[in-house]
C-alpha positions as CSV (number, residue, x, y, z in Angstrom):
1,X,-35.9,127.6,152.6
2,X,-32.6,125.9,151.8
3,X,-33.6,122.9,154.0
4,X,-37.0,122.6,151.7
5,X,-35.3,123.3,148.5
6,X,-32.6,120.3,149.7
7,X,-35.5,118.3,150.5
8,X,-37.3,118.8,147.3
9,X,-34.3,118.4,145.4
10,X,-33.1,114.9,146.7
11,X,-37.0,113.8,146.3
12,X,-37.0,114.9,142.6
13,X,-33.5,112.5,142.7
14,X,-34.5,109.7,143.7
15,X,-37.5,107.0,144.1
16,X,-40.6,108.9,145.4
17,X,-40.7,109.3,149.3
18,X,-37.3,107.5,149.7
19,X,-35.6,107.5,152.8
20,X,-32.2,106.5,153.6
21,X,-32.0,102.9,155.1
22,X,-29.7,100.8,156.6
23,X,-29.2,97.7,155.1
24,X,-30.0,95.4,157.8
25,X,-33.2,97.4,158.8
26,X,-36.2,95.4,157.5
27,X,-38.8,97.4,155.6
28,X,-41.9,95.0,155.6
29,X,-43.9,98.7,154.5
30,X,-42.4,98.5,151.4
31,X,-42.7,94.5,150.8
32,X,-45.5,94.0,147.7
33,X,-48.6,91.5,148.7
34,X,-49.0,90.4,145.1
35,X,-46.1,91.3,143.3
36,X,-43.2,88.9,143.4
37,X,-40.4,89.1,145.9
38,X,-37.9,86.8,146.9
39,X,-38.2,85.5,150.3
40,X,-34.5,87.7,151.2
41,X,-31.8,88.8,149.4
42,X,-31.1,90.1,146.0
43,X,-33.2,89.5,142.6
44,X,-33.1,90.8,138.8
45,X,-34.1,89.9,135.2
46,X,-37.3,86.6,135.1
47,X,-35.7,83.3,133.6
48,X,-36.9,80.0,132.7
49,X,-40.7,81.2,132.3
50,X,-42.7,77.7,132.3
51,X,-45.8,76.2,132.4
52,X,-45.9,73.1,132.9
53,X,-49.0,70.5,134.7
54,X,-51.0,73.3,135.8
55,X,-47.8,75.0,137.5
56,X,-46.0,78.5,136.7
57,X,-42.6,78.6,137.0
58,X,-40.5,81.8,137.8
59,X,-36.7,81.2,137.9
60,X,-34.9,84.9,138.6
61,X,-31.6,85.8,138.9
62,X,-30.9,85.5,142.6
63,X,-28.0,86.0,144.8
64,X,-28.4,83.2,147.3
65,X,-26.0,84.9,149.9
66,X,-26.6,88.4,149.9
67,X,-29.3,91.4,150.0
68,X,-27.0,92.8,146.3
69,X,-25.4,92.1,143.1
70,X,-23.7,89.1,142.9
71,X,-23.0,85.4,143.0
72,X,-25.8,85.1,140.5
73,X,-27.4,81.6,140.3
74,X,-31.0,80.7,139.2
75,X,-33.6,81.1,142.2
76,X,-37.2,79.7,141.8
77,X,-40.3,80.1,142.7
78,X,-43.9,78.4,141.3
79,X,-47.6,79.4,141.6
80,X,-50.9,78.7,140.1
81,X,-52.3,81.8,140.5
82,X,-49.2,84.1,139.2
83,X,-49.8,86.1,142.9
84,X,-49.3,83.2,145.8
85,X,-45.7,82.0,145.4
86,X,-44.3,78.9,146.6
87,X,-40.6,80.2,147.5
88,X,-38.0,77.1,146.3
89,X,-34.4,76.0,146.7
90,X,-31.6,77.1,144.1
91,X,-32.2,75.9,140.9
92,X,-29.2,76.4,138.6
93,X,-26.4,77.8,141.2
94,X,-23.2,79.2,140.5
95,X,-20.1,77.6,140.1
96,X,-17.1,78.7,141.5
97,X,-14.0,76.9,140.7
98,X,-10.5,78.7,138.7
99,X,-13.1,79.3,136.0
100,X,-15.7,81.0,138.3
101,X,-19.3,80.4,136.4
102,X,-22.1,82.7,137.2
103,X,-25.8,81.5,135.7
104,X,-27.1,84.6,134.2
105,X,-30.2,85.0,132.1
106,X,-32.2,82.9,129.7
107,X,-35.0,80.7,129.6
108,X,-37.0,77.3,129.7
109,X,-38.2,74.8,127.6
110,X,-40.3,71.9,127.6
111,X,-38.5,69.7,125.3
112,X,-42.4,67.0,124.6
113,X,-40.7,64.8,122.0
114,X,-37.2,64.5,123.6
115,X,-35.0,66.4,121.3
116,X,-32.0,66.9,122.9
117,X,-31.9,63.5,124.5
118,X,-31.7,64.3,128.1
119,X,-35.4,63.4,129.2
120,X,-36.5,60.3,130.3
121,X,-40.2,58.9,130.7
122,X,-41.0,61.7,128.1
123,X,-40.7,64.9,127.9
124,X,-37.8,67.3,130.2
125,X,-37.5,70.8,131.1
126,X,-34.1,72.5,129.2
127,X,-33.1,75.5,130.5
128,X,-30.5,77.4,128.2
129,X,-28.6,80.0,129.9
130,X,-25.9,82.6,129.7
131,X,-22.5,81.6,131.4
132,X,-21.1,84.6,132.6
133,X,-16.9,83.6,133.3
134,X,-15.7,86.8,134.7
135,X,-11.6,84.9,134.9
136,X,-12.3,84.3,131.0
137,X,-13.6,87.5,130.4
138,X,-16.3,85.9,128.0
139,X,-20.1,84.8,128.2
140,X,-21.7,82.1,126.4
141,X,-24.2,80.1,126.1
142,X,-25.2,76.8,128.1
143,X,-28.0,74.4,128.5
144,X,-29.4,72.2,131.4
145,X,-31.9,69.1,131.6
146,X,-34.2,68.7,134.3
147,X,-36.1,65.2,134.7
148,X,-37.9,66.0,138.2
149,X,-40.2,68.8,136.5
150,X,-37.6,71.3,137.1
151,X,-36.4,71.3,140.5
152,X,-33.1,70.5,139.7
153,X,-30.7,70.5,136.7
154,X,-27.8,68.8,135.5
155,X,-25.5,70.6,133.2
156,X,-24.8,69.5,130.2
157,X,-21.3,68.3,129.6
158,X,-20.4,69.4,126.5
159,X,-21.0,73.3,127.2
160,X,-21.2,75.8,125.8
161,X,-23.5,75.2,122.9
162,X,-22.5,78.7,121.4
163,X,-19.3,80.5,122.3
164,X,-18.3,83.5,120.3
165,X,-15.6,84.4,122.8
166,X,-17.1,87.4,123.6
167,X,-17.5,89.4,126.5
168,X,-20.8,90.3,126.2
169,X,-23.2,88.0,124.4
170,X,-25.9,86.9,126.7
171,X,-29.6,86.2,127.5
172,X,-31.1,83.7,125.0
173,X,-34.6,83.1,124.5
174,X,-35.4,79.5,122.7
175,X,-38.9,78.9,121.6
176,X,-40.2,76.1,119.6
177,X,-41.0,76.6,115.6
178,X,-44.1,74.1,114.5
179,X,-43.6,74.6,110.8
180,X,-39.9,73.5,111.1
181,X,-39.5,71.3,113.4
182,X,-36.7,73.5,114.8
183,X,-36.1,75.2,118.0
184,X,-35.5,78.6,117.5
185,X,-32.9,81.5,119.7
186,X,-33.2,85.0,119.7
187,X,-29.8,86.4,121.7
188,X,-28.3,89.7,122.7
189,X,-25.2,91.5,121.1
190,X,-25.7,94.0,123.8
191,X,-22.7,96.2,122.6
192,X,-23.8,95.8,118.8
193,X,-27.2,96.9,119.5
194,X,-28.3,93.8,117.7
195,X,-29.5,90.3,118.5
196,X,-29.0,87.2,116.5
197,X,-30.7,84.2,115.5
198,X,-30.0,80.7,115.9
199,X,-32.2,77.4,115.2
200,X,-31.0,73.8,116.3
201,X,-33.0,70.5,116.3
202,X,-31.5,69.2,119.5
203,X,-31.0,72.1,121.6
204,X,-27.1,71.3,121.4
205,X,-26.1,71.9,117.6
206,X,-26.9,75.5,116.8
207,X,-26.9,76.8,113.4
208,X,-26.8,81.3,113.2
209,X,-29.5,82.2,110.5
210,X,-29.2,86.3,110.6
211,X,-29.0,89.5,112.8
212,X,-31.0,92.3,113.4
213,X,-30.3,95.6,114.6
214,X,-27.5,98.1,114.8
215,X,-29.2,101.0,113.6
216,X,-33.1,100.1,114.2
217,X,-34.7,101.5,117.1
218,X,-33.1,103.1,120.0
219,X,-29.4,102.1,120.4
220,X,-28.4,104.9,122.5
221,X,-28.0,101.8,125.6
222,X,-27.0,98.0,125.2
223,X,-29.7,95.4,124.3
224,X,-30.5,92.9,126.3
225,X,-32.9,89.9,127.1
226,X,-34.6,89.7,123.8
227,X,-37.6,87.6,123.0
228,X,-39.1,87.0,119.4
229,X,-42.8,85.8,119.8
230,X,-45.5,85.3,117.0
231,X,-48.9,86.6,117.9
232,X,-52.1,86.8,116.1
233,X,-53.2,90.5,115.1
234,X,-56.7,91.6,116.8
235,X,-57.4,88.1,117.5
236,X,-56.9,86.5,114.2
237,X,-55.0,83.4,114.3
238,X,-54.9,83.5,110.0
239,X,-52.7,87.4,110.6
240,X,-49.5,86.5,112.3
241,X,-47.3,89.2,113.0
242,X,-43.5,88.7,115.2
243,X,-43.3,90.6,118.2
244,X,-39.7,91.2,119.1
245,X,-39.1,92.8,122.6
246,X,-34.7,93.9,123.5
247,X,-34.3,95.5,126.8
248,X,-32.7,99.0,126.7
249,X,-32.6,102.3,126.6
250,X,-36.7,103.9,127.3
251,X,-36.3,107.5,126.2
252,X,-34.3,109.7,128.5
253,X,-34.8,107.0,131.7
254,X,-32.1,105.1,133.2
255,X,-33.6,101.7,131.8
256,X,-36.6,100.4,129.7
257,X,-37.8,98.0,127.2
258,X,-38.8,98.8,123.5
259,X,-40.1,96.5,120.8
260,X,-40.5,96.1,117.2
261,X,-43.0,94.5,115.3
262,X,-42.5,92.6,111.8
263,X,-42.4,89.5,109.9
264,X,-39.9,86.5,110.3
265,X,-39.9,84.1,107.5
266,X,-38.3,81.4,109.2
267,X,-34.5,82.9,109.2
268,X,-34.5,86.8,108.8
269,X,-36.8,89.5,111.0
270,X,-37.6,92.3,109.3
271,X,-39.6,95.3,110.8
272,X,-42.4,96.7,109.6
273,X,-41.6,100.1,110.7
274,X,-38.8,102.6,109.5
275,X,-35.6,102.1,111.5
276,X,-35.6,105.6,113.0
277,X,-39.3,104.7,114.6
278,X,-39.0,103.8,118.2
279,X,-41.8,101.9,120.5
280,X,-41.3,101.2,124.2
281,X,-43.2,98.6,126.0
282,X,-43.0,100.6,129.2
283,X,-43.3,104.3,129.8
284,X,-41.7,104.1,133.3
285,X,-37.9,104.0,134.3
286,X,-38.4,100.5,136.1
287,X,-39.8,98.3,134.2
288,X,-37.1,95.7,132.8
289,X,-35.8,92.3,131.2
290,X,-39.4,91.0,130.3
291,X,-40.0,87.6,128.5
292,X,-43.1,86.0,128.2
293,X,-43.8,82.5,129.9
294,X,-43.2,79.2,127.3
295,X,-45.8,76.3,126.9
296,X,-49.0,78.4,127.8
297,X,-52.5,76.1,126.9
298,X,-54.5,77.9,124.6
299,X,-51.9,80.2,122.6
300,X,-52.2,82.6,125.2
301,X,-49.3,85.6,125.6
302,X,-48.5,86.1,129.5
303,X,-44.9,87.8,130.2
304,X,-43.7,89.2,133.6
305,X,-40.7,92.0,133.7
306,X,-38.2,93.0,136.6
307,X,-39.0,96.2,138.5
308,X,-35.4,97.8,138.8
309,X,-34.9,98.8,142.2
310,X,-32.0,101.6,141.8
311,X,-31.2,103.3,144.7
312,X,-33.5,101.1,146.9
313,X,-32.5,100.0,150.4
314,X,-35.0,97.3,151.7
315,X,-34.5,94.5,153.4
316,X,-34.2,91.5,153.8
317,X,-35.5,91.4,149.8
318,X,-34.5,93.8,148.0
319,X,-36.2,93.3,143.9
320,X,-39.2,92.5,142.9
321,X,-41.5,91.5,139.8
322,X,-44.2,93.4,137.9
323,X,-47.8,91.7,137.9
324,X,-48.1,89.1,134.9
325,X,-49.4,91.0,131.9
326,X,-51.4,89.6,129.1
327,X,-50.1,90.8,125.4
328,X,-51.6,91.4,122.4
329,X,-51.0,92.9,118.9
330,X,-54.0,94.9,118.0
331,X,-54.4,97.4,114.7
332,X,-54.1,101.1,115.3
333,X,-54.1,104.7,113.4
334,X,-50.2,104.2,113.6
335,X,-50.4,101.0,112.7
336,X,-50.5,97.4,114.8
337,X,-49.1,98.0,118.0
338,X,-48.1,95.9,121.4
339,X,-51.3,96.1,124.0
340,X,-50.6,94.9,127.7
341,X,-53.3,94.3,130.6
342,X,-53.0,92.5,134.0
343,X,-53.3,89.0,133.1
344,X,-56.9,87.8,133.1
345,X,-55.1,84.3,135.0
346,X,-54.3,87.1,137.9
347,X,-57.9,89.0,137.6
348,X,-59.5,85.7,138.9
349,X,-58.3,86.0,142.3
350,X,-60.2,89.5,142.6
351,X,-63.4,87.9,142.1
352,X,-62.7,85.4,145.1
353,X,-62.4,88.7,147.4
354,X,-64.9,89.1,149.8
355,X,-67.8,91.9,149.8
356,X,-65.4,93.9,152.4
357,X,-62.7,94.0,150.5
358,X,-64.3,95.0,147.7
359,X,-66.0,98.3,146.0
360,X,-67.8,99.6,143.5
361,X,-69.2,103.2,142.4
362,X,-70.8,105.0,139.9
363,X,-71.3,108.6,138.3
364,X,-68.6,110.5,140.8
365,X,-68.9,114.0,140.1
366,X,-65.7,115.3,141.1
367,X,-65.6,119.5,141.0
368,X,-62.0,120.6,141.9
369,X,-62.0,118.7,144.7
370,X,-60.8,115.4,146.8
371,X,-62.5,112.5,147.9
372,X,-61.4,110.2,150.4
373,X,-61.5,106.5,149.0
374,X,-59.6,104.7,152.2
375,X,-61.8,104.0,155.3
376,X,-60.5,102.8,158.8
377,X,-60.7,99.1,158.2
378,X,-60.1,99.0,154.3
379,X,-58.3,100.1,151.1
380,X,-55.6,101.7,154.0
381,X,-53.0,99.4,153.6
382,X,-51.5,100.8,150.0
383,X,-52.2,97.5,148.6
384,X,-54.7,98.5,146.5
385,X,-56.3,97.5,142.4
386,X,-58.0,100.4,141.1
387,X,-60.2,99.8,138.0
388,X,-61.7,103.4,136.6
389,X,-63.3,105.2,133.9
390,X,-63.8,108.9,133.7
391,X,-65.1,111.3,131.3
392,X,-63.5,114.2,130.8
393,X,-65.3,118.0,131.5
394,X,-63.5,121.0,132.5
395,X,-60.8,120.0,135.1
396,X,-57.2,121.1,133.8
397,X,-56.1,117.5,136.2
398,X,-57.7,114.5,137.4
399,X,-56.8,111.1,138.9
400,X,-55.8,109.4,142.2
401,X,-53.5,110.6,144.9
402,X,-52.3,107.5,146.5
403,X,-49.6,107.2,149.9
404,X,-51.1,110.4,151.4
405,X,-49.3,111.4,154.5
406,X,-50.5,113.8,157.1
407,X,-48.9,115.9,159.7
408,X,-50.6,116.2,163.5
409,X,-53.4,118.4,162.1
410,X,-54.5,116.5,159.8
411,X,-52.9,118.4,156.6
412,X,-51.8,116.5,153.9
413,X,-47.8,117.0,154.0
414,X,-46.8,114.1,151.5
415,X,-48.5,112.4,148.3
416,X,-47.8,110.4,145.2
417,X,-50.0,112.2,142.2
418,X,-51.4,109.8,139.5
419,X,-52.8,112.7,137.2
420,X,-54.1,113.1,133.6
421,X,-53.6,116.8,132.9
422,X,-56.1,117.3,129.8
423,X,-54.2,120.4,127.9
424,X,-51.0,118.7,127.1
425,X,-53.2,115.0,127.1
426,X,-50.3,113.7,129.4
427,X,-50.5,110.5,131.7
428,X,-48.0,111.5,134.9
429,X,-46.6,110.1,138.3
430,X,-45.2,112.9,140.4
431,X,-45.1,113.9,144.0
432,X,-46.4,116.9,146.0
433,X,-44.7,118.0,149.7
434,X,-46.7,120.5,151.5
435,X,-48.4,121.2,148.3
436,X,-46.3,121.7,146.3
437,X,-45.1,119.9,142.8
438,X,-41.6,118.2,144.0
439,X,-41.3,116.7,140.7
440,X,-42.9,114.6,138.1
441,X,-40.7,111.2,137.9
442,X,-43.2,109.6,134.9
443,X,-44.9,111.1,131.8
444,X,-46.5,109.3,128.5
445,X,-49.0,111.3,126.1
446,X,-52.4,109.7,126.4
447,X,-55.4,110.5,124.0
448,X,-58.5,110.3,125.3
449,X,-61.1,107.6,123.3
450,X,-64.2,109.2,123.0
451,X,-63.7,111.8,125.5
452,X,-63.0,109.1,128.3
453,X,-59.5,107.9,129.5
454,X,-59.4,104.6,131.5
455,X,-56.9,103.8,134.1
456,X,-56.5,100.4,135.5
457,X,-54.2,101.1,138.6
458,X,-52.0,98.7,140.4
459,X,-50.4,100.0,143.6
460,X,-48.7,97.7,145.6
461,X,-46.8,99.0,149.0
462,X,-43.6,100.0,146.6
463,X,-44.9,99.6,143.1
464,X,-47.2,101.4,141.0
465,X,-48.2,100.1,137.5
466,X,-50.7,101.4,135.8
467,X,-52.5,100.4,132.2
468,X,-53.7,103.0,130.3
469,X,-56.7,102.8,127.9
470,X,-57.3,99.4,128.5
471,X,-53.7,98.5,127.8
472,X,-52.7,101.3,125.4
473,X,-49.8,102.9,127.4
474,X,-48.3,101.3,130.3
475,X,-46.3,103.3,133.2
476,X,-45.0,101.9,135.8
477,X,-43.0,103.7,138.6
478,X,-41.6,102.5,142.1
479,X,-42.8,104.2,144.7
480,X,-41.9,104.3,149.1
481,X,-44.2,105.9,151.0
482,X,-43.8,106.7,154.7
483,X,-45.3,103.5,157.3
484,X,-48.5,105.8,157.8
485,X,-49.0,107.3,154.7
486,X,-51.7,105.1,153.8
487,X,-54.8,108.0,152.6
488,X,-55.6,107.9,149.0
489,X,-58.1,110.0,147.4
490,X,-59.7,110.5,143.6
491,X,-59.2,114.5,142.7
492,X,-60.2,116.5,140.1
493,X,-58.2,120.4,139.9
494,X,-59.6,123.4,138.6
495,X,-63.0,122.1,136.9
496,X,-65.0,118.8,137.3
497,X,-64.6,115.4,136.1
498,X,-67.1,112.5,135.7
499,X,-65.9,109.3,137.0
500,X,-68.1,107.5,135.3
501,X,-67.4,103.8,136.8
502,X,-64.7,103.1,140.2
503,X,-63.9,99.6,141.0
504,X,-61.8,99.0,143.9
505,X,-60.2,96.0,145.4
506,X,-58.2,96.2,148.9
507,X,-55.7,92.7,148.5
508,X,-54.3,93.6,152.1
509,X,-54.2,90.2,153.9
C-alpha cells in the first residue's frame, strides 16, 4: 500500500504518466507530429510572429547549445501550413562580450513604407527585442533590421531604443496603428503588474503615452509578454473592441495567461470590466507567452503560445508550441469575451488526409460503458484530432480516455481521463492507475448549450489541448504516456450519453 500511495502521490505531482529520464535518453514517444518542436535543445516564449510572401515565421527563444535554460538567442523556423516546419539557423544570437547580451522576447514587423530607414528595395523585417544584460543587471529594449526577408539581422547601432535601467522591463509587442500613422508598443513592468505604452514613427524614437495595471486583474505573479490587438466584435468590422493579453498568474496554477478587454483611444487602455474581474485565456497550467502573428491578409487573428514543459526530461528537444489558434471577440451573457479555435489555416491539412486516416460516426449511444476508438493500423499512435458533439442524458461522466495502458491481461492499468462530469458542469484532465482517480491536474466549469457540450480534442504524443464549446473554454495540459499506451476509448459512467456526431483524424506519419 505505501508503494501505491507513493506512486499515486508523485503522479498527482507531476506531469501525467511522467517518468524519470536521463537527459541524454531520447524520447521520440513524447516528440508532437504537428505541434512545434525545435529540432534539439531548449525552447520557450514565440517571438517575431510574421507573415510575410505566403511564409509564417516562428522565431522562439532557443538555446543554441543546450537541451536547458540559457544562452538565449532567437531560433527560427517558417511554414506555410503552421504544422510542417522548415527548421532554420540562428536568427538573432546572443552576444557575449564584458556586457554579456542575451536576446529575449519580443516581436516582428514588416516595416512596408521604410520607417525606420533600415530597408532597402522596399519594405524590411524589424524585430524589436528585450536585451537581457545579466553584468548590468538591467533589460531593455532593442531593435534589428533584416533586408533578406528575415534570415538574418543586423543590430541597430544606437541601442537601446528604451532603457529605463531596470531590471525587469521586457517583451515588447509593436504593432502598426493606421489612423496614426504611428507604430505602437505594448511592454511588460513584470514586477509592477503593469504594462506600458509607447508609439514612435520610426521604430527608434519612442514616445510613453500611459500605463495600465497594478491593481486590474490577477497580480498575484509578474506580467509578462503582453500584446494589445484590436479585433472586430461577432464579426463586425464597424464594433472594435482592444484585446489585451499579459502572461501570468492562471488561478492557483504554476503559470497562465489572462486578458482584458476594452477600448484604447489612441494613448490610454481602459477596461471594460471592473478591476477585481479576472479572465484567463487558458484553463490549463501550460499554456504560456502567446502573441498573435503580425501582417496577416485579410484581418485575420492567428496567435500561437509556449507549452511550458516544467519538470519534463525529453530529449534531444525539450519545449514545444501549442497549435495556432484563431481568436475572436464574440458577445456573451457576461459580456464580450475572447473565443479561440484551431486555426482554420491548420484545419486545411485534415481535409488532405486520406480515407484511412480518417473517421466519421454518428448517433453513439454510450450506456456506462467504453468503446474502443483505436484499431491495429490507425488512430494508435496518440497523434490523434478529435472533433465531437454529445448530448447529454443521464451519465454522471462522459468523454475520451486517451494513452490507455494495459498490463499482460489485457486490463487497463494506466489512462489519461478527458471527462465532463454533468453535476458540478466541470470540464476535467485527470488520470486513473488501476482504476482508480490519481488526480485531476485540470478543471474549467463548462455549461452545456442546449443540452450539448462540444469538445474539439487535440492530443499530440505529449500535449493535449482541447477547445470547448466551439472555442468557449480552452484547457490545455501536457501529458507523457508510456511507449505502448496508445488505446483510447469514448466512455460514458453511470448513465448514457448521446454522441451525437465523432470526427476523427489519425495525423501519425
Amino acid at each position: 500500500m505505501k508503494t501505491r500511495l507513493l506512486q499515486i502521490l508523485f503522479l498527482f505531482n507531476c506531469p501525467l504518466f511522467l517518468l524519470a529520464q536521463d537527459n541524454n535518453i531520447e524520447t521520440p514517444q513524447w516528440r508532437p507530429l504537428y505541434h512545434f518542436t525545435p529540432a534539439k535543445n531548449w525552447t520557450n516564449d514565440p517571438n517575431g510572429l510574421i507573415y510575410v510572401d505566403g511564409v509564417y515565421h516562428l522565431y522562439n527563444q532557443q538555446n543554441p547549445f543546450e537541451n536547458k535554460w540559457g544562452h538565449m538567442s532567437w531560433g527560427h523556423a517558417t511554414s506555410q501550413d503552421l504544422i510542417h516546419w522548415t527548421h532554420l539557423p540562428i536568427a538573432i544570437p546572443e552576444k557575449i562580450d564584458k556586457d554579456t547580451t542575451w536576446i529575449f522576447s519580443g516581436c516582428a514587423v514588416l516595416d512596408k513604407n521604410n520607417t525606420s530607414g533600415f530597408c532597402k528595395n522596399g519594405g524590411c523585417i524589424v524585430a524589436i527585442y528585450t536585451a537581457d544584460q545579466p553584468n548590468l543587471k538591467k533589460e531593455s529594449q532593442f531593435i534589428a533590421y533584416s533586408n533578406d526577408g528575415g534570415m538574418t539581422y543586423i543590430n541597430y547601432e544606437k541601442n537601446p531604443v528604451i532603457d529605463l535601467q531596470k531590471r525587469d522591463f521586457r517583451d515588447p509587442n509593436v504593432i502598426w496603428l493606421k489612423d496614426q500613422n504611428k507604430w505602437l508598443m505594448t511592454v511588460a513592468m513584470p514586477r509592477e503588474r503593469k504594462v506600458r505604452f509607447y508609439s514612435s514613427a520610426n521604430l527608434k524614437d519612442w514616445q510613453l503615452l500611459s500605463e495600465f495595471g497594478g491593481n486590474e486583474g490577477d497580480i498575484r505573479r509578474i506580467w509578462e509578454c503582453p500584446s494589445l490587438t484590436p479585433m472586430p466584435v461577432d464579426g463586425d468590422p464597424s464594433k472594435i473592441k482592444w484585446l489585451l493579453m499579459v502572461s501570468s498568474g492562471n488561478q492557483d496554477a504554476e503559470t497562465g495567461m489572462q486578458y482584458f478587454i476594452g477600448d484604447f483611444d489612441g494613448k490610454t487602455f481602459r477596461s471594460n470590466y471592473s478591476a477585481d474581474n479576472k479572465m484567463f485565456v487558458d484553463y490549463g497550467s501550460t499554456y504560456y507567452a502567446a502573441i498573435p502573428w503580425n501582417n496577416l491578409r485579410d484581418d485575420k487573428h492567428v496567435m500561437i503560445g509556449w507549452l511550458v514543459p516544467t519538470r519534463t526530461e525529453t530529449y534531444p528537444w525539450r519545449g514545444q508550441m501549442s497549435i495556432a489558434r484563431d481568436m475572436s471577440l464574440k458577445t456573451t451573457p457576461e459580456g464580450v469575451k475572447l473565443f479561440q479555435q484551431p486555426s482554420s489555416i491548420v484545419r486545411e491539412a485534415l481535409s488532405k488526409l486520406p480515407p484511412d486516416k480518417t473517421m466519421t460516426k454518428e448517433n453513439i449511444e454510450v450506456n456506462n460503458q467504453e468503446i474502443i476508438l483505436n484499431t491495429q493500423s490507425a488512430f494508435n499512435a496518440n497523434a490523434n484530432w478529435i472533433d465531437a458533439e454529445f448530448s447529454l442524458g443521464s451519465a454522471t461522466d462522459f468523454g475520451f480516455k486517451l494513452g490507455q495502458q494495459k498490463d499482460n491481461s489485457g486490463k487497463v492499468t494506466n489512462e489519461i481521463v478527458l471527462g465532463y462530469n454533468t453535476k458540478s458542469n466541470t470540464l476535467y484532465i485527470g488520470h486513473n492507475v488501476d482504476g482508480l482517480l490519481a488526480g485531476i491536474l485540470q478543471t474549467v466549469n463548462l455549461k452545456p448549450v442546449n443540452n450539448k457540450i462540444k469538445l474539439e480534442v487535440l492530443f499530440d504524443k505529449s500535449s493535449l489541448e482541447v477547445f470547448a464549446n466551439d472555442g468557449e473554454k480552452v484547457i490545455t495540459s501536457l501529458v507523457f504516456p508510456a511507449k505502448d499506451a496508445t488505446q483510447f476509448s469514448l466512455f460514458a459512467k453511470d448513465g448514457s450519453i448521446q454522441a451525437d456526431s465523432l470526427k476523427m483524424w489519425d495525423l501519425n506519419e
